[in-house]
N, C-alpha and C positions, 0 to 999 in steps of 0.2 A: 319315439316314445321316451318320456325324462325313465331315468334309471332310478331305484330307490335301493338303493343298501340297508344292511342291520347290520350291528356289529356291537361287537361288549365297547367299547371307547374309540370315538374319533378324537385323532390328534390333528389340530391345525396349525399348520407352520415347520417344516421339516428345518429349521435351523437344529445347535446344539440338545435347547433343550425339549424342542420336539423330540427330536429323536433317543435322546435318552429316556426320555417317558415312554416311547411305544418300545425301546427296546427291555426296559424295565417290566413292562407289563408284556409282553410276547413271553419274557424267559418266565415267566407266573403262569404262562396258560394261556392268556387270556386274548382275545381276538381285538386285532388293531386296525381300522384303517386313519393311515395320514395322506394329508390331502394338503399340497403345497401352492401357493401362487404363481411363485417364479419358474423358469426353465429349470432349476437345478438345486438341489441340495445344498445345505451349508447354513445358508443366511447368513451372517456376517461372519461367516469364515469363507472365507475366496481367493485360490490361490491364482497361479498362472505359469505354466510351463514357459522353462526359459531356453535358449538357441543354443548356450552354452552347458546346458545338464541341469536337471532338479527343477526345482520350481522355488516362488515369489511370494508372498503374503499379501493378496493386496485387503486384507482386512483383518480379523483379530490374530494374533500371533502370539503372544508372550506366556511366558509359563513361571508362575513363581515359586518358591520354596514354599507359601504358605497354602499353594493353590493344590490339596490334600485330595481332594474329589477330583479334579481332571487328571493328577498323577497317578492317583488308583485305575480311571476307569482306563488311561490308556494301557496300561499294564498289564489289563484285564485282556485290552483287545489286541495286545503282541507288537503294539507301536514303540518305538523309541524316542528318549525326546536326547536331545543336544544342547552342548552348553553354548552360550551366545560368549562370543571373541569381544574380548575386555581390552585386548592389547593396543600400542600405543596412545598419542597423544588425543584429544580431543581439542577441539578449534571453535571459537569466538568470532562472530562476525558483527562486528558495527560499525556503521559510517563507513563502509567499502574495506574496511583493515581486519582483517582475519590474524586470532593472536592463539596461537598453541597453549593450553592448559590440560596439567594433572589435575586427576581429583575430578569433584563433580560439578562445583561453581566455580566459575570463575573470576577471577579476584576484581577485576576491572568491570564486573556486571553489580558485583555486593560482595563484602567481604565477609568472610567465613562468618566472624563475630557477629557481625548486623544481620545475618540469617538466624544462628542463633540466639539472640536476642530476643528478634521478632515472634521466633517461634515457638520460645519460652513463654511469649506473653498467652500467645493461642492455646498453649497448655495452662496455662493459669485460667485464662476463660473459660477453655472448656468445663475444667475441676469447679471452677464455681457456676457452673450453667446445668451441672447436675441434680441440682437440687433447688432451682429457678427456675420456673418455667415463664412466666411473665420476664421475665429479661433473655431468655431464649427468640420470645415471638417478640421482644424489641430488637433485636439482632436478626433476625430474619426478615423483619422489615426495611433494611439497609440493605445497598449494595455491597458487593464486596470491594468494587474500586472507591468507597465512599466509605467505608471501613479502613479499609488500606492507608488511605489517602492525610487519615485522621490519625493514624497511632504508628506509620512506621515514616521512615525516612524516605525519600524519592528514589534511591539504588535498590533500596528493599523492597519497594513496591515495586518495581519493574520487574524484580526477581521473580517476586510472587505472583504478580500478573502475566506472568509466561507460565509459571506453572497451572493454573488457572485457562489459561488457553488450549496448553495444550493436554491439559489433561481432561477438561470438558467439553473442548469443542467450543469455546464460546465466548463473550467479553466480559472481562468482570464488571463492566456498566449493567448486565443483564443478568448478573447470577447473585443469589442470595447472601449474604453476609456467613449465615449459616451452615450454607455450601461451604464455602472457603473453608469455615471451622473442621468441616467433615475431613477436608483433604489434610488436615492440620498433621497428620500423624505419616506422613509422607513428608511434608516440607520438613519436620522437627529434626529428619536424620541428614540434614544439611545436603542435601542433593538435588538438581536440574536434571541433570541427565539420570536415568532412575537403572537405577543397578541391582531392585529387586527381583526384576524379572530375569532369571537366571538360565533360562530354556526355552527353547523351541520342536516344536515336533520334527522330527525327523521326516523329511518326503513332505511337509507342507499342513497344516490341522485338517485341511479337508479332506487325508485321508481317515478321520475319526469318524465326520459325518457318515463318509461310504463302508466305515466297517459295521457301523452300530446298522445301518439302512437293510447293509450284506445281515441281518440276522429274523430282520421283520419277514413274516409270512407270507405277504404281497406283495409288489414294488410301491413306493411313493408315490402318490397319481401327482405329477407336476402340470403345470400351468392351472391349476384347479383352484381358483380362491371362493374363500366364504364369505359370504354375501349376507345372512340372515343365520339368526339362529335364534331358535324358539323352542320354550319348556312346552311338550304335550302329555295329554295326560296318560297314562299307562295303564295296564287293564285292572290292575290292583289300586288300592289306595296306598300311599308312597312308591308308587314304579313307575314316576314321571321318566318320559323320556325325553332327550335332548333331541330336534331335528336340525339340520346344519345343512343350508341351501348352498348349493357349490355351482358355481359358473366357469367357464372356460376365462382365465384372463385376458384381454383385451391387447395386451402386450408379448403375449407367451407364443414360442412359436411350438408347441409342444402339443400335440394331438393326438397322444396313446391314447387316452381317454376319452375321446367324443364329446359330447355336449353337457348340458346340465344336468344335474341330478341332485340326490336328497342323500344323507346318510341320518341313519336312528340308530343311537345309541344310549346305553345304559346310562353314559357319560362320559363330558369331553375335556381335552387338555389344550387351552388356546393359551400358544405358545408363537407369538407374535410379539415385535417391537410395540412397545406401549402405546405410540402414536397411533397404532393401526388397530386398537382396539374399541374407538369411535367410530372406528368406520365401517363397521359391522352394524347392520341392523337388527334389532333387537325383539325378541314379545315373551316377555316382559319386559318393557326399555330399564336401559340402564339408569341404576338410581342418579339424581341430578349430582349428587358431593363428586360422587366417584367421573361422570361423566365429565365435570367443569374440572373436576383435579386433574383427568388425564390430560385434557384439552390444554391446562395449563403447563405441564412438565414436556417444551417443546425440543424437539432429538438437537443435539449438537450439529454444526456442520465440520465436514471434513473431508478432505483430497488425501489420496494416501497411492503413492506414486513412486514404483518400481522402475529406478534405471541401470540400465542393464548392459556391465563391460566386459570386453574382455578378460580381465583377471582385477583383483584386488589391488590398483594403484597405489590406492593409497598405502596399504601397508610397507611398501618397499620406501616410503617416507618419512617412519615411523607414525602414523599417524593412525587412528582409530575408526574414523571414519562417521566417528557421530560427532552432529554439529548442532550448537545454539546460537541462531540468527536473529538480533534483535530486531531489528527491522526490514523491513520487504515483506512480501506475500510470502515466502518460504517460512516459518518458524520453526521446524527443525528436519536436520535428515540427521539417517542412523546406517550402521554398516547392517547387510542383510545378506551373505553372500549363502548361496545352499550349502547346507555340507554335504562335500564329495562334490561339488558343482568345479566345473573347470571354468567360470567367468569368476567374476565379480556384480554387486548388486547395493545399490544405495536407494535406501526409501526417502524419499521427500514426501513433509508433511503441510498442507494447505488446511491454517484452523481458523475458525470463527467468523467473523467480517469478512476477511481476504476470500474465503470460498466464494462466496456470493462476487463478488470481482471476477477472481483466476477463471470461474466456470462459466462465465457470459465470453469467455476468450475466445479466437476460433482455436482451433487443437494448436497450431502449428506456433503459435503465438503464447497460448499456455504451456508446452512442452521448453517453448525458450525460457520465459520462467522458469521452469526447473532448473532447468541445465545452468542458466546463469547463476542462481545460488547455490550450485554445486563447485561450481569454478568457483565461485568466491572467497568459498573455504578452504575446497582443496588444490587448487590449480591449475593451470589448462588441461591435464590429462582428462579433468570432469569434463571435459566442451562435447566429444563424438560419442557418447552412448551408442552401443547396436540398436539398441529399442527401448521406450518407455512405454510401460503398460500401467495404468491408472484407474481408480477409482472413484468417480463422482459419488459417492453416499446420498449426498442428500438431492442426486437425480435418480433416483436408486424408487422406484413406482411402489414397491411393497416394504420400504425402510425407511427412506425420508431423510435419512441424517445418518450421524454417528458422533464418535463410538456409541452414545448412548442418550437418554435424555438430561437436560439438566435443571432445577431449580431456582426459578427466580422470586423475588424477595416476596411473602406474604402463604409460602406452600409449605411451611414447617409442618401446618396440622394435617396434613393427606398421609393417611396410613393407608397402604395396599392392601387388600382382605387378600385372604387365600385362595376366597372363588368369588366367581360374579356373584351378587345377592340378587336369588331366585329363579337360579340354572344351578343344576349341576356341572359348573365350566368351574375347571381349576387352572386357576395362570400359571403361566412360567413363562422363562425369558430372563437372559441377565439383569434387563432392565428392570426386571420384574422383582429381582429379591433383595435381601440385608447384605448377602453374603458375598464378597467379592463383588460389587457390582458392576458390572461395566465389562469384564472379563470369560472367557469359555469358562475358568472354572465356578463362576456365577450360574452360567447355563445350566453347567454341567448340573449343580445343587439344587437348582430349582424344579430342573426336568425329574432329578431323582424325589425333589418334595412331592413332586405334582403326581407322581405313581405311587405312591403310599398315600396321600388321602385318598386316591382312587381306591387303593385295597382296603381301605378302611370302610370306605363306603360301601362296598360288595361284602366285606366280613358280616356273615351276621351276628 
């Protein structure tokens, strides 16, 4: 017999900012059930115990100065974070020649000046696109490698077009003009390698998921995805209820919870990768703007691939351990070692194009990949890792991609509403807000958006 629940709000998607909404509304009182697709907690934070002590990021990691909501909420929950290891050189690789550089660009990629230069212009665009809007959706009609192509030098476009890659996941043949403009305030302070992100959590971010989960009233029902979700009517007039059809995933090997069921609630927080929010069945269907803009805003692709050594090599070389590789499937690795960890740990990053290649590899074939453009940079000590443990994203059955979605030319006018129109479903999701996008502490803000218009809506 199907099961049917009641409950004051169903949360769908136990990532960051699921779960900051149901722990948001659990510490108000208020009755939560969340209902996840995959085997396990996190969503795009996923770490991975290492042989050598601690653990791996094999997905969101970084923690900024400006990221004010996820430094609160860890604090809240008795986490510590850590500062990320700045020391020694950083290292250039093109055309097989690895060249040591200070600082953040390097000089033989684009020279300081032709960065800023270029990114003077961006700022000048921007300031006059403020109060243009017809020349905003002319600019957004262009690509950004067709932008680039037009107004900066061949060194500076390369520069830019890394950044662009690696920061969306994607080619600048396929991302907006506009986009590029968005990232502009990041390229302006002359940097590749990005030296905002100043922290990492201590023990790995996925101990955030398991503290905020440690507070909810029920366990998270895992392998349990939503299928359908439909406004019914409620006994009163405005006491529509949301119902939310739940199926056993297909891919889950997680069976705490038996078979299908229903949950009814007051109202729900679907807190899912944007891509996955088409793929829900609807009654009332989703309006066509909102349905064709998400369908259009497609998830970046990305490999993000943890190798794992006996100790920090490279530092007894002076070297830093992050690298920018102009060409090859690698475009960049960064040092990642645990604190308090007795190995060593270098992420390789697989972005845009090259994913779609590297991931039709067999394993044994794409893991030498790695390894080779680790050697490349830093030397043979990089050729025997203990183990590589990696992330396919965008083979990933309830994510699709990563870090996040990105914009290609023609999607300037899609504004996100705050809820589906004609559900009580309020989104969140990093990919889902203004704020920090792309980032936990995005999540973090959106989960905490999405529990305040809930209390608003129950305040009478």
């Amino acid at each position: 017999m199907q099961e049917n629940l009641t409950t004051d709000v169903v949360v769908i998607g136990a990532g960051l900012a699921g779960l900051t909404a149901a722990y948001d509304l659990t510490r108000r009182g208020i009755a939560v059930v969340v209902v996840e697709a995959s085997d396990r907690i996190g969503g795009r934070v996923r770490d991975v115990m290492l042989s050598t002590g601690g653990s791996a990021e094999l997905g969101a990691q970084w923690v900024g100065p400006e990221h004010h909501e996820l430094r609160s909420l860890v604090h809240e929950l008795g986490i510590d974070l850590v500062p990320v290891s700045t020391s020694g050189l950083n290292v250039f690789v093109e055309g097989g020649t690895a060249t040591p550089f200070a600082g953040r660009i390097p000089e033989s990629m684009a020279t300081r000046a032709a960065i800023l230069d270029a990114t003077a212009t961006l700022d000048r665009l921007a300031a006059s696109l403020k109060t243009d809007q017809a020349a905003l959706l002319a600019l957004d009609a262009q690509t950004a490698q067709g932008w680039l192509r037009a107004h900066v030098s061949a060194p500076v476009e390369q520069a830019l077009a890394y950044v662009v890659r690696t920061e969306l996941c994607a080619e600048p043949s396929q991302v907006s003009a506009a986009a590029l403009l968005d990232l502009y305030s990041d390229l302006a302070s002359d940097r590749l390698l990005r030296d905002s992100e100043t922290d990492r959590v201590a023990g790995g971010p996925e101990r955030i998921a398991h503290a905020l989960a440690g507070v909810l009233t029920e366990p998270v029902r895992l392998g349990q995805q939503a299928v359908f979700i439909e406004r019914r009517p409620g006994a009163s007039a405005g006491s529509d209820v949301v119902r939310v059809h739940v199926t056993g995933s297909a891919d889950s090997q997680v069976t705490d919870f038996g078979g299908d069921f229903t949950v009814d609630a007051r109202a729900a927080v679907l807190a899912v990768p944007s891509a996955a929010v088409t793929r829900i069945r609807w009654a009332p269907a989703l309006p066509g703007w909102l349905d064709q803009g998400l369908q259009r805003r497609p998830m970046g692709a990305v490999i993000k691939a943890a190798l794992e050594y006996p100790e920090p090599f490279w530092q007894s070389v002076g070297r830093s351990g992050s690298v920018i590789l102009a060409d090859g499937d690698v475009a960049s690795i960064i040092e990642s070692t645990p604190d308090g960890g007795r190995g060593g740990v270098l992420h390789a990053f697989v972005v845009g194009d090259a994913v779609h290649r590297v991931s039709r590899m067999p394993v044994d074939e794409r893991h030498r990949v790695l390894v080779a453009a680790a050697v490349s940079a830093l030397g043979a000590a990089a050729a025997a890792p203990l183990a590589i443990h990696e992330a396919l994203w965008a083979e990933e059955p309830h994510v699709r991609g990563g870090y996040g979605p990105y914009s290609p030319p023609g999607l300037e006018e899609l504004v996100l509403p705050v809820s589906v129109p004609g559900h009580r479903v309020f989104l969140a999701g990093s990919d889902l807000t203004t704020v920090n996008e792309g980032y936990m502490d995005g999540a973090v803000h959106s989960g905490h958006a999405a529990a305040l218009h809930v209390v608003a809506l129950f305040t009478p």
